[in-house]
Every structure is written in C-alpha cells, then in structure tokens.
C-alpha positions in Angstrom: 4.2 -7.2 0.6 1.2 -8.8 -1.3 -1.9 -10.9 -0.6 -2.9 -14.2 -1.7 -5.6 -14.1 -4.8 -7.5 -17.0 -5.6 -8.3 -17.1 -9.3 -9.0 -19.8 -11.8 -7.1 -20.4 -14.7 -7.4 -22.8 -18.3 -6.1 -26.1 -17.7 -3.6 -25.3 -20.9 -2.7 -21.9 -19.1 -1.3 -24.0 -16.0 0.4 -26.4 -18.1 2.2 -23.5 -19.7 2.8 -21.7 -16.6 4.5 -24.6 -14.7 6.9 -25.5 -18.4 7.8 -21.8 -17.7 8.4 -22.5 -14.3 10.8 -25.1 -14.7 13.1 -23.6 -16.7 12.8 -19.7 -15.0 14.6 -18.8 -11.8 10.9 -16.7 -10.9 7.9 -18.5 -9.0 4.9 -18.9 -10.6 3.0 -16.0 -8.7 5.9 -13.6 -9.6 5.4 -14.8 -13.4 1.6 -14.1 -13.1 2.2 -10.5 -11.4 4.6 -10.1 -13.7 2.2 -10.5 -16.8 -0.8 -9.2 -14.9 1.5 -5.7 -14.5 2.3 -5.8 -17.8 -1.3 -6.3 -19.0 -2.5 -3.6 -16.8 0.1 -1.3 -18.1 -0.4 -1.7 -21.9 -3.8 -1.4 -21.3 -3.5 2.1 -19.9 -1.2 3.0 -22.3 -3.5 1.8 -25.1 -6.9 3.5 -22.9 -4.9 6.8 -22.7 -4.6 8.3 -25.9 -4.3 12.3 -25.9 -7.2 13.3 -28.1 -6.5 17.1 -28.7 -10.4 18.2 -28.4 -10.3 16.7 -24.6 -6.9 18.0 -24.3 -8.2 21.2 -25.3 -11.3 21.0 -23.0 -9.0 20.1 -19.8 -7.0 23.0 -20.2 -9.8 25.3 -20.7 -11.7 23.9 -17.5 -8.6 24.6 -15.7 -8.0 28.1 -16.9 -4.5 27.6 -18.4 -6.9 28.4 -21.9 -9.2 31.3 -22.3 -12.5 30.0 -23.7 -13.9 31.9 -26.8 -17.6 33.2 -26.5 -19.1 31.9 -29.6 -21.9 34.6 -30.9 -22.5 37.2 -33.4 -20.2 36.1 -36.9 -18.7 32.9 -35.5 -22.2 31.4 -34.8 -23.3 31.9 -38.4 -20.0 30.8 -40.0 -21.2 27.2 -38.6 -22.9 24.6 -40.6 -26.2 23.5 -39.7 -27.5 21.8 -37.1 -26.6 25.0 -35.1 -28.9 26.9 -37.1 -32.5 26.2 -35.3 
C-alpha cells in the first residue's frame, strides 16, 4: 500500500513520462516509483563503498579485531607530525 506524494516535475519530464505512458502497460506513478527505487538504490550502492581503514575501525570497535597499543618503537617509526 502507498500514499499519494505531491511533487512537481519539468514540463519536458511530464511530456516524457506520459510518451512512456502510452506505449507501457505500467501507470505513471509505478514508472516514477520505479525510477525513484532505482535512483535510491544506485545511490546507496554508489554512497557505500567499503573503505578498508573504516572497515578496519568497525571491526575493532566491535572486538572481532584486537587493537594494537601504539608506544615505545612503533611510535617513533612514524613520520612527523606525531613527533611533538
């Protein structure tokens, strides 16, 4: 079940829209909650990309990875600006 959604649209967006209309077997709201779902979708997909550092940082905040204490040797074996 859905709701009705008022939204404005280009004039040459309707024009297009009701062409397609004529010649699909699907309404015009289920072409636009077609697109709109497809929109939405590719957009997440493009929003979620795995970066391994956050990856990484999840995991360790969950305790599936054990964090490493970083002193001693491994502090000094960075570059600058760590050094203050």
């Amino acid at each position: 079940m859905g709701r009705r959604v008022n939204f404005y649209l280009d004039d040459d967006l309707i024009e297009a829209l009701n062409q397609h209309t004529q010649v699909s077997p699907l309404s015009r709201s289920e072409i636009v909650a077609i697109a709109l779902r497809r929109l939405l979708r590719d957009e997440r997909r493009r929003v979620h990309v795995d970066v391994p550092a956050t990856e990484m940082a999840r995991r360790i905040a969950a305790g599936e990875l054990p964090s490493r204490r970083l002193d001693g040797p491994r502090l000094r074996a960075l570059p600058p600006p760590w050094e203050n």
